[in-house]
Structures are given as C-alpha cells and as structure tokens.
VOBABA-503896 format. One line per field, with one value per residue (C-alpha): residue number from 1; residue in three letters; x, y, z. Coordinates in Angstrom, 1 decimal, always signed. Each point is the difference from the previous one (the first is absolute). Layout:
num	[NUM/...]
residuo	[ala/...]
X	[X/...]
Y	[Y/...]
Z	[Z/...]
***
This chain:
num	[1/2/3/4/5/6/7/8/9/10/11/12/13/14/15/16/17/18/19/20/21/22/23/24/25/26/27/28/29/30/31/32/33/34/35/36/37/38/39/40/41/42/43/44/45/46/47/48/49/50/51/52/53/54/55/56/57/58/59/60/61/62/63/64/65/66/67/68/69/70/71/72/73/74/75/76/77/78/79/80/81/82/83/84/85/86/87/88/89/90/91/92/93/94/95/96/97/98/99/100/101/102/103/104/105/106/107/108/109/110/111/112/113/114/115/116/117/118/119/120/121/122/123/124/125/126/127/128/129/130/131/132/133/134/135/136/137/138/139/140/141/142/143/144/145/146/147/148/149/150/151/152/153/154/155/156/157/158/159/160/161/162/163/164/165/166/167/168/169/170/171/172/173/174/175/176/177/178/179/180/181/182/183/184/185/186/187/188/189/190/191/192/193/194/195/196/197/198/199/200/201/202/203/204/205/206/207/208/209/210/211/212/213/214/215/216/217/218/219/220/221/222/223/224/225/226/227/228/229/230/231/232/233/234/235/236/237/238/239/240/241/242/243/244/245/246/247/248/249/250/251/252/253/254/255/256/257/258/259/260/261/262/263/264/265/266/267/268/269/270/271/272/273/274/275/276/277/278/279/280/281/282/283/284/285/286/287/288/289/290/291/292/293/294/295/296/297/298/299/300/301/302/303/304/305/306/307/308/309/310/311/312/313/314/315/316/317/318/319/320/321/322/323/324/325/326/327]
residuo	[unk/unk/unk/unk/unk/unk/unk/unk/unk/unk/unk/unk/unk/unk/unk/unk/unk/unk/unk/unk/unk/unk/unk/unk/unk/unk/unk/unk/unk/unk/unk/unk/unk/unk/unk/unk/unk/unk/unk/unk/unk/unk/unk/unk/unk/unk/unk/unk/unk/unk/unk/unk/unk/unk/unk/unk/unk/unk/unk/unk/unk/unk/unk/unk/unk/unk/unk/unk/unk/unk/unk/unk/unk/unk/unk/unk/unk/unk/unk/unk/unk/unk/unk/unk/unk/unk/unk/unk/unk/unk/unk/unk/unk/unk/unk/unk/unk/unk/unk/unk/unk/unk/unk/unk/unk/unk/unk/unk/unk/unk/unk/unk/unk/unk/unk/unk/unk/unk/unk/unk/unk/unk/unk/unk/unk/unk/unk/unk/unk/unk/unk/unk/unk/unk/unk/unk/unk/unk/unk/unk/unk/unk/unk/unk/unk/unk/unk/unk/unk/unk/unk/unk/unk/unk/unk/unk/unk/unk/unk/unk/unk/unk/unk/unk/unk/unk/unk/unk/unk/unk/unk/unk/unk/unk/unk/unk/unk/unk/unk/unk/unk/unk/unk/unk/unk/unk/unk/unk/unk/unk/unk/unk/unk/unk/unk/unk/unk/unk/unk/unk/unk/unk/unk/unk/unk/unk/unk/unk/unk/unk/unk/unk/unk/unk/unk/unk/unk/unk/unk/unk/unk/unk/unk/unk/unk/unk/unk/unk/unk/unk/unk/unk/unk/unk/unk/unk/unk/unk/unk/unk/unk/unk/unk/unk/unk/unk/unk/unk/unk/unk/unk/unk/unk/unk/unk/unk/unk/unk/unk/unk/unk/unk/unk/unk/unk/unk/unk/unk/unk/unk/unk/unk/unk/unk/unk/unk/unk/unk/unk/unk/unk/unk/unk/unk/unk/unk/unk/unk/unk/unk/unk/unk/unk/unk/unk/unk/unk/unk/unk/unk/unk/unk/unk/unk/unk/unk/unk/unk/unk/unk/unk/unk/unk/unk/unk/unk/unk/unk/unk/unk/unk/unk/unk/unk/unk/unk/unk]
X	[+76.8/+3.6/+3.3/-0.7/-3.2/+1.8/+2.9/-2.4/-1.5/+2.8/+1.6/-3.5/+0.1/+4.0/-1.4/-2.4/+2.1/+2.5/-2.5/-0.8/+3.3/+0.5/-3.0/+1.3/+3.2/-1.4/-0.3/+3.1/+3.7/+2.4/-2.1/-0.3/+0.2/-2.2/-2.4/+0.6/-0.7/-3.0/-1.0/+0.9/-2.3/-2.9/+0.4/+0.2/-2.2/+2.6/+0.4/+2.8/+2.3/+2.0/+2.6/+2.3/+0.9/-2.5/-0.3/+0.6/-3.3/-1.1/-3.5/+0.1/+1.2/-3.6/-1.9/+1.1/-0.2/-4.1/-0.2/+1.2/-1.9/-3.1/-0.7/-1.4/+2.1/+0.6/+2.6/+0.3/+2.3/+0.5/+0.6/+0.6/-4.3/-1.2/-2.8/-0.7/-3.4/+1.6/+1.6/-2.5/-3.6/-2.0/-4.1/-2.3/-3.0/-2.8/-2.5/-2.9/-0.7/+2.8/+1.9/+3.7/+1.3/+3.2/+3.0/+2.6/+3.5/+2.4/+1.3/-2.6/+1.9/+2.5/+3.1/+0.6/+2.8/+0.6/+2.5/+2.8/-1.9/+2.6/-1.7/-3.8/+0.3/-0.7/-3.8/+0.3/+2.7/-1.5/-3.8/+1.8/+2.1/-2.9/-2.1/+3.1/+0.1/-3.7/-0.9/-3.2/-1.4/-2.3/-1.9/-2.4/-1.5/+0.7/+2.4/+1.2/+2.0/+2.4/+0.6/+1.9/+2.8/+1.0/+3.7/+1.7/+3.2/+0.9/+3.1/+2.4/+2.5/+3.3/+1.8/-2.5/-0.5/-1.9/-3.8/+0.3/-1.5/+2.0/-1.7/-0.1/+2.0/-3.2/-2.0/+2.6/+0.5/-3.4/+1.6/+1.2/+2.6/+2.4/+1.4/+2.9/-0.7/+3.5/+0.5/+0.4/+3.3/+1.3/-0.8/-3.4/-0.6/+0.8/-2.7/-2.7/+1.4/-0.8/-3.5/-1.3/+1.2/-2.2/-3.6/-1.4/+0.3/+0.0/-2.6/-0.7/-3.2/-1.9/+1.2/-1.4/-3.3/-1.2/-0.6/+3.2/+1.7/-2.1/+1.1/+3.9/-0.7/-1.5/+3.0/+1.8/-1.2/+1.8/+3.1/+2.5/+1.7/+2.3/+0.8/+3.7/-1.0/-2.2/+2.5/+2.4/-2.2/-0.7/+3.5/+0.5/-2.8/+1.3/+3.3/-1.5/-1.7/+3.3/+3.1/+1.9/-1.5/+0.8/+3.6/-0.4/+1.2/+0.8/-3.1/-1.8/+0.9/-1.1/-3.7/-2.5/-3.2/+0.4/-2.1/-4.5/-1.6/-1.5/+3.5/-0.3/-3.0/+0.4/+3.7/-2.2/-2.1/+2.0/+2.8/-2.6/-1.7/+3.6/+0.0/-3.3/+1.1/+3.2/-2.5/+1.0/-2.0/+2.2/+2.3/+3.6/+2.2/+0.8/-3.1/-0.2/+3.7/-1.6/-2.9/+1.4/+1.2/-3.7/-1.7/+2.5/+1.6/-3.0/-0.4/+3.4/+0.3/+3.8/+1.7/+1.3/+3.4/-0.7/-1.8/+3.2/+2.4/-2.3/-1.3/-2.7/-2.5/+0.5/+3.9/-1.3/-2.1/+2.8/+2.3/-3.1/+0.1/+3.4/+0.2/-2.7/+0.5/-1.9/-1.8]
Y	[+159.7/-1.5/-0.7/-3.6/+0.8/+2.7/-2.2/-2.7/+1.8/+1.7/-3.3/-1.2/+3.0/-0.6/-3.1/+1.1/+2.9/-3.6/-1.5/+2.9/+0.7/-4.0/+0.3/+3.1/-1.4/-2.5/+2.9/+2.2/-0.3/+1.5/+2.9/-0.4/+3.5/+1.2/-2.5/+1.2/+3.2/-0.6/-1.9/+2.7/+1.7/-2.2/-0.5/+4.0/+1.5/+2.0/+0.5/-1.1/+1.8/-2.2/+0.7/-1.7/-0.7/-1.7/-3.9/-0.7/-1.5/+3.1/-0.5/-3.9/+0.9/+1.5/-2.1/-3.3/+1.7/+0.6/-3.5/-1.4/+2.5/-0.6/+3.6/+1.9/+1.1/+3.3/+1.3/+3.5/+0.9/+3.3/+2.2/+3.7/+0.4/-1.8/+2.0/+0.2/-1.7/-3.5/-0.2/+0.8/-0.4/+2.8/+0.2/-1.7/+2.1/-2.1/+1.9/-2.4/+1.8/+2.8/-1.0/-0.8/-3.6/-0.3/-2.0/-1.1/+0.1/-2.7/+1.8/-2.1/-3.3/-1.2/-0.5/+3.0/+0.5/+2.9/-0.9/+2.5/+2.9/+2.8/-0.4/+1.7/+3.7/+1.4/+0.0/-3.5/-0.8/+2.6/-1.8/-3.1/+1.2/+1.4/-3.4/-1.4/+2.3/+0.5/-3.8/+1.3/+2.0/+2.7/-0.6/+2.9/+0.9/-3.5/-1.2/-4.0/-1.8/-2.1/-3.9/-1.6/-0.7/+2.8/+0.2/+1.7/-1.2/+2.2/-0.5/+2.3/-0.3/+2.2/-0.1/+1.6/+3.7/+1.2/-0.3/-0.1/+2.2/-0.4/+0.1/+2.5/-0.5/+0.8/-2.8/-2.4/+0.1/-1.7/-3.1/-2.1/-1.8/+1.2/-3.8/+0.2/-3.6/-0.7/-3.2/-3.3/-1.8/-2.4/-2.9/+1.1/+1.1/-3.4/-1.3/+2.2/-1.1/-3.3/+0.1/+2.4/-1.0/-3.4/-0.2/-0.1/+3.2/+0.3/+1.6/+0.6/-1.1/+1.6/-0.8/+2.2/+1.7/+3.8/-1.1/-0.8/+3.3/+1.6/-1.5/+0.5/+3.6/+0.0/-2.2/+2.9/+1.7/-2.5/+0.4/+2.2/+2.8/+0.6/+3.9/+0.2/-1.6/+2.2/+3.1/-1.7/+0.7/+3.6/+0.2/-1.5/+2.6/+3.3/-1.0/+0.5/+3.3/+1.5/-2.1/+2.4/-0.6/-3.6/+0.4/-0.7/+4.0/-1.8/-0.4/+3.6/+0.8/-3.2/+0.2/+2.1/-1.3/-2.6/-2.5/+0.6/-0.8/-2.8/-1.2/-1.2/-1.2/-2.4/-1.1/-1.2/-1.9/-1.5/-0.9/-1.8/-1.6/-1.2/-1.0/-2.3/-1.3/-1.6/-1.1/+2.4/+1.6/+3.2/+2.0/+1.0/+2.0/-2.1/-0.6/+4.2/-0.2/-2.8/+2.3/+3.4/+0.1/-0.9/+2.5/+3.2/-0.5/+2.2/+2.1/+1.6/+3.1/+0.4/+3.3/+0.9/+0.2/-3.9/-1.6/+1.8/-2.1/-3.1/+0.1/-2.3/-0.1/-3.6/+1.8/+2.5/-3.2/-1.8/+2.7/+0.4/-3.6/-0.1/+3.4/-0.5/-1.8/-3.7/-0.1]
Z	[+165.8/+2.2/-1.8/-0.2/-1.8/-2.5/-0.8/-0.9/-2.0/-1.8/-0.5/-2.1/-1.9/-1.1/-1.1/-1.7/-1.9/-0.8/-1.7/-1.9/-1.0/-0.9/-2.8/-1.5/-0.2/-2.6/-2.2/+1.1/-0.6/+1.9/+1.7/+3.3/+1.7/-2.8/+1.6/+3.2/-0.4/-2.2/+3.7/+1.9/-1.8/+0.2/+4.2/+0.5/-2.9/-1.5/-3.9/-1.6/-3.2/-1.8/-2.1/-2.7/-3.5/-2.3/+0.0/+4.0/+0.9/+1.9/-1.3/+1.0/+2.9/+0.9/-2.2/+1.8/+3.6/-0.6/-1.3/+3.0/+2.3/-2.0/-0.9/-2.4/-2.4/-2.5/-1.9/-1.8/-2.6/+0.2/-3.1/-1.0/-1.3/+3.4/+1.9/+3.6/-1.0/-1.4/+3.4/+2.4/-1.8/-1.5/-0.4/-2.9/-1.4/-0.3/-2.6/+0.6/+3.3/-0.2/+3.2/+0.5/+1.0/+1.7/-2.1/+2.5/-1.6/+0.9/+2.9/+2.0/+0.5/+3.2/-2.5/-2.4/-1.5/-2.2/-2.7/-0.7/+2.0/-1.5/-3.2/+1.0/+0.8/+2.9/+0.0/+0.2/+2.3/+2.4/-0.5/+1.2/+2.5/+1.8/-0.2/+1.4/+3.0/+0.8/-0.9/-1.9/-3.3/-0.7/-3.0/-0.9/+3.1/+1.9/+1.8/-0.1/+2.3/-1.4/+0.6/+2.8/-0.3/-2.7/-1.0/-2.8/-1.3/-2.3/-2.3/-2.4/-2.2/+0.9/-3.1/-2.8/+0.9/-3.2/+0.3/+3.6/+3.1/+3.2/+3.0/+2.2/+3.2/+1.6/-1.8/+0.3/+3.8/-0.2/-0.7/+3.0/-1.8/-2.8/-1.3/-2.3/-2.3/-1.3/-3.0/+1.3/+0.6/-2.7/+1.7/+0.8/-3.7/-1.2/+2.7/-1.5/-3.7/+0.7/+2.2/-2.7/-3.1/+0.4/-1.6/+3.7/+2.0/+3.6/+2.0/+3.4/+2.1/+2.6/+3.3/+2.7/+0.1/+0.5/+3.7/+0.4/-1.6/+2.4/+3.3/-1.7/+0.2/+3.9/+0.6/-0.5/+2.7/+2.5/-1.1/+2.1/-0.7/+2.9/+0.9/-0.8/-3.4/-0.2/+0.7/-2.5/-2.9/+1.1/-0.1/-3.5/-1.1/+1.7/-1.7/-3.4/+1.0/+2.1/-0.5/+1.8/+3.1/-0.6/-0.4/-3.5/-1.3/-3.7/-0.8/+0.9/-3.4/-2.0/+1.6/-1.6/+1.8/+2.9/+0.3/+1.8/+2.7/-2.0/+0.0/+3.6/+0.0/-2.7/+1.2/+3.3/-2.0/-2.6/+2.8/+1.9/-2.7/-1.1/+4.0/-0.7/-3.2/+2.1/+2.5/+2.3/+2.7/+0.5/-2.9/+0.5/-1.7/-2.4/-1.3/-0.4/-1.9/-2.2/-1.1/+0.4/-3.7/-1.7/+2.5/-0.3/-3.7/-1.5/+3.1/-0.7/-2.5/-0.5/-0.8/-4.2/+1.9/+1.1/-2.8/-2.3/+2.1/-1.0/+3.9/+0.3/+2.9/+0.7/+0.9/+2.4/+1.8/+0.1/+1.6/+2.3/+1.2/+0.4/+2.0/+2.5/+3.4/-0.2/+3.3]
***
C-alpha cells in the first residue's frame, strides 16, 4: 500500500473513531480520555483497568462503548465466594446418557467487564487473566477459542481495602492500560444532573459494524513508527529499570521494580493508535508523553522508602518525561 493510500485510509478510520466517540457522548459527561483510552483499547486489543471512586460512570463508560460498537456485552461482579467456574464455564452432567455438556461462562463475549476485580481471590483473577492473555478456555478436556473482538475492561475501587485481593504485579501487567477515572467538574456534574434527572434517558446506538472494528485494527498496521521514536520509548523504559544510567540518580532509590518488556511494546501500540485516532499516519513523541502515564503507572513497583514520602508512580513518570531528551 503508498502513503497516499495509508493516509486515506487512516483519515476514514479517524472518522470513523469521531463518530463513535459522538454517540457515546450522548451518554457520557465529561470523560473524554476515559473514552479514549477505552478506544485505544478497542484499535490495539489491549485490556483495560480502570480505577476510581464509586459513582463515576466507569461501568457506563463500557456499557455505552459496546452499544455503539454493536457488541456483545457481559459484565461480572466479582465477589469474595466467586469460583473460577462462574467466570470461565464449567461442565453439566447429563444422567439420561451419563456424558458431560459444556456450560460456557460469561467470559465468552467481545465486551467483558469485570466489576471491581480486587474483590474475587486469586483463583479467579488468575482464571481471567489467563483467558485475557491466551484469548481462549479450557473446559474439561477442550479447549475454546474465544470471540473476536474480546476485551476486558476491568474496574476497581482504590479506596475500600477490606474484602479486597490486590493483584499481583504479575497479573496486572496484563493490562494494557491503567486509567485513573477522576469525578467530573462542576460544570459537567450539573450537565449530567440535568440529562439524567429527566424521565427519558439517553442511550447510544450502534454506529459501526464488526467489519469495521476489524479493518480499525489492520489500520494499525500502516501507521509509522519512526526509529528515533522508537528509541525515545526505550529510553523512557530503561529509565524506570536503571535511572542512574539516565542521569536520573534520585530515583535509584524510589524504584523497586521498573517497568517489562510489555511496557514497550504496548507504548508502540497505544502511541500509534493515539496517532490514528488524530488521523495521523505516523506517531511522535508527543503522542508517547500523552500515553506514557496509563501504560507505565501500574508497571512501576516503588520502594517502602518512596511510597513513605507519599511517592507515587505517576511522580517517577513524570520525572522520567521531563529528564529524557525529546528526539
């Protein structure tokens, strides 16, 4: 495919992610980089965490994105007594002929999201987590491959700790994104007061179909990622593993664990898809600043020595991106 070809393209697909935004806009207040990120997810295939106070639309958010991508749609609530078996399926004993009949759990939709995900133990998180990553399930002696598209937007609540399981670093790397879903702004609370207050709700319709969240993803593929961008976000990650060899000797004691491979490969994606959702066939460093935060933030383990001077890993990113040469 030429340039001209690409940029066309890429310029229909902006479009297109416009219009999706617009309709789930009918519904939304106020959050539009939660959006963005939730599209982010949807053009590269990578899971999303989010994470906020009760009460701030996170499971709206995800609600009115299938309705206007015209998926299937599930929804978990994850509690303390949940078994790996209500997530992923289990197998039904038939006694008229004594054979077992698969029972696929609601893990087998394109929009899943797993409602405060800290509350299952880790059984659970880990039976999901691997569905995430290998995009199918056993069940019994079977495998099953799950839908396409298949996302997870998983969300938890930061402020109650009793009754909750953490996730594992390990577990939660899995996750492209990390979204932090602050509470609107006054003026946009008294928008919300007044569209949702009235007998008639709003609701979002189906604009796009699975044909054309396919050809978002291949779209993908055409946009460029130049070398010294490239470089820039090998620096950014190497800074979080050795600061010292990035001139940044403050923070070798603040960083426990720096941030995985994993890392790089989802800033790529995520700063191109942020490229294609600006109608942009090429990504710059800007568009790796922009994302850098939602990619890292739950990559980073901090030290006792940081977290007791009330260091947070959204700090060390932002030391990083102020540190590092912009190519």
């Amino acid at each position: 495919m030429d340039l001209k070809q690409a940029t066309n393209q890429i310029a229909e697909q902006a479009e297109t992610l416009a219009r999706i935004r617009e309709e789930v806009n009918k519904v939304m207040v106020g959050q539009e980089k939660l959006i963005d990120r939730l599209l982010i997810g949807l053009i590269t295939g990578g899971h999303v965490l989010l994470e906020g106070v009760p009460g701030i639309a996170k499971t709206t958010a995800v609600r009115t994105l299938s309705d206007a991508l015209g998926l299937q749609f599930q929804r978990i609530s994850f509690t303390p007594d949940l078994l790996p078996a209500d997530v992923v399926g289990t197998l039904i004993y038939n006694p008229k002929d004594a054979t077992f009949t698969p029972k696929k759990g609601p893990v087998f939709t394109n929009l899943l999201l797993a409602d405060e995900i800290n509350r299952a133990p880790a059984k659970v998180q880990s039976a999901l987590l691997e569905a995430m990553q290998e995009r199918q399930v056993t069940i019994g002696d079977d495998t099953y491959a799950l839908p396409k598209p298949f996302l997870v937007m998983a969300t938890q609540n930061p402020v109650e700790q009793e009754g909750t399981y953490p996730l594992p670093e390990a577990q939660v790397d899995r996750f492209m994104l990390k979204v932090l879903v602050n509470t609107p702004s006054r003026d946009d609370e008294r928008r919300i007061m007044d569209r949702f207050t009235k007998k008639l709700s709003a609701h979002a319709e189906r604009v796009v179909t699975p044909e054309k969240i396919a050809e978002l993803r291949d779209t993908l593929e055409q946009v460029y990622c130049d070398e010294k961008v490239g470089d820039y976000i090998l620096d950014i990650v190497f800074a979080t593993r050795d600061p010292k060899s990035a001139n940044m000797e403050g923070l070798a004691g603040q960083i426990q664990m720096g941030a995985s491979p994993r890392a790089t490969l989802c800033l790529n994606l995520a700063a191109r898809a942020n490229a294609l959702m600006h109608g942009r066939a090429y990504a710059t460093p800007q568009d790796v600043k922009e994302i850098a935060h939602d990619v890292l933030r739950h990559r980073i383990m901090l030290t006792y020595e940081a977290e007791a001077e009330n260091m947070t890993s959204d700090m060390v990113i932002d030391k990083i991106l102020s540190t590092i040469p912009v190519p």
